[in-house]
Each structure stands twice: as structure tokens, then as C-alpha cells.
N, C-alpha and C positions, 0 to 999 in steps of 0.2 A: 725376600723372594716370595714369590705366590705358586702355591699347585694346583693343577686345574682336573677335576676329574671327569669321567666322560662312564656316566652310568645308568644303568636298565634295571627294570625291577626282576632279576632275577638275583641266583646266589653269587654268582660270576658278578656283579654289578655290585650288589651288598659285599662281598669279599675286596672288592677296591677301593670302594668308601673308607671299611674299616682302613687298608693298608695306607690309604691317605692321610687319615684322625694320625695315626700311629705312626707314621713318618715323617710328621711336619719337624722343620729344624728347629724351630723353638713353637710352645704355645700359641703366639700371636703372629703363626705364620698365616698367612690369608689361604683361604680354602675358597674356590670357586666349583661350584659343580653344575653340569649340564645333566640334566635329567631326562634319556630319551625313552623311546620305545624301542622295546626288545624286536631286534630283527629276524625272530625266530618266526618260521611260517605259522605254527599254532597260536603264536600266541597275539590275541588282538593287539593294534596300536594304536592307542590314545595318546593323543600331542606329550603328552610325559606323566610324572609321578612323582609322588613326595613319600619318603620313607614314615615309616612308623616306629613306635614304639623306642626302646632304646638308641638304635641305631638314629632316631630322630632327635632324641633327645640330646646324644653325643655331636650329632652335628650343629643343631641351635648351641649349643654350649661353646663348640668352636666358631660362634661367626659364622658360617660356612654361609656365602653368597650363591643363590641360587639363579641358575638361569632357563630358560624354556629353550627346546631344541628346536624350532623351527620344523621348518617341512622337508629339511633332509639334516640330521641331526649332527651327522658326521663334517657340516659343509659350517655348519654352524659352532663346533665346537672349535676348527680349525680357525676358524675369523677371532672368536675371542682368546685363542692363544698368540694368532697374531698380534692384537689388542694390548692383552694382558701380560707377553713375556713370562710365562710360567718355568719356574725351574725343572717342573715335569709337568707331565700328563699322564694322569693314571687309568688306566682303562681293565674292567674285566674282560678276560675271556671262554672261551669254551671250545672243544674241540668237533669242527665241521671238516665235513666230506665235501673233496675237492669240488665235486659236481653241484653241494649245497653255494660253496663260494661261486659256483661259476654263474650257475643259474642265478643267485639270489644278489651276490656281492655280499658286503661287511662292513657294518662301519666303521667296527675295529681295523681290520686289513685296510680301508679308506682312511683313516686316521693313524697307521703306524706307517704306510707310505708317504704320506704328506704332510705330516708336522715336521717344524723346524727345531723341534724341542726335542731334549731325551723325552721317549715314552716308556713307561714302567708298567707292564701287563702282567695279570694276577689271577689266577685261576682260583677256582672255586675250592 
């Protein structure tokens, strides 16, 4: 089976990564990740991000297939789970005020209503 993670360069994002490395069912379980931009208002969005340092270096270690999030990150993560058949979806999250969801949306709350997959959400 394959896991697909769906992550932002925040600790929320870094915190699902990790829980992905660390819950594959064996080694050479394939690791797919989407790397988008943090939908937080402060924080600029550039098309995506590649991790650094250990956390980089654990996921080159694992294979881990990278993918670019497009122009709406959540529309795109969903296509390659249709795609891919992932035994999950791992997604960070963080805790927003209703008003932030209503005004902004989510791409997590867009990805936990419309995947056809378990998804597995991980807080910081």
C-alpha cells in the first residue's frame, strides 16, 4: 500500500511527516507527499516547500516521492489519491476559529470532507 501526506511548512505539517516516516507498514512502504503552502493568513504562499535538515534527510532516506501542489493544493492532493489508492492520508492540523474557517476555508477541512481514503490528522 502507499501513504500520501498532504503538508505545509509549519510544525503541524512537520508533525505529519514525521507520523507518516513512523507509521509506514513496513520500510519500503511508498511515501508520496504533497508539499503545499500554509493557508494561514500571515504566512506568505509560495507554490510549496521542501523540508530541511533531518527531517529531509529521513524522508530522502525513505524514497519519499514528492509532488507540487498546484494552484489549489487541496484539489490537487485529492486527484492523486484518486490516482494513487493511498492507504491513508496524513494531514497536519491546527486549531482555527469557526469565523477563520468560514472566511478563509481549509484545506485540511477540504481534504477530510472529500477523500475517499481513511485520513489520519496530527496535531502539532
Amino acid at each position: 500500500m502507499t501513504i500520501l501526506a498532504f503538508t505545509t511548512d509549519t510544525d503541524e505539517g512537520h508533525a505529519a511527516l514525521r507520523w507518516a516516516l513512523a507509521n509506514r507498514e513496513h520500510p519500503g512502504e511508498p511515501l508520496h507527499v504533497v508539499f503545499a503552502h500554509s493557508d494561514k493568513p500571515s504566512v506568505p504562499a509560495p507554490r510549496g516547500w521542501q523540508p530541511a535538515g533531518a527531517l529531509a534527510d529521513d524522508l530522502r532516506a525513505a524514497g519519499a516521492a514528492h509532488h507540487a501542489p498546484g494552484a489549489e493544493p487541496a484539489e490537487t492532493t485529492l486527484a492523486l489519491a484518486e490516482e494513487l489508492r493511498p492507504r491513508l492520508l496524513v494531514a497536519g492540523i491546527r486549531h482555527r476559529t469557526a469565523t477563520m474557517k468560514l472566511i478563509l476555508g481549509s484545506h485540511i477541512q477540504h481534504l477530510l470532507l472529500n477523500a475517499t481514503c481513511p485520513v489520519v490528522c496530527v496535531k502539532a
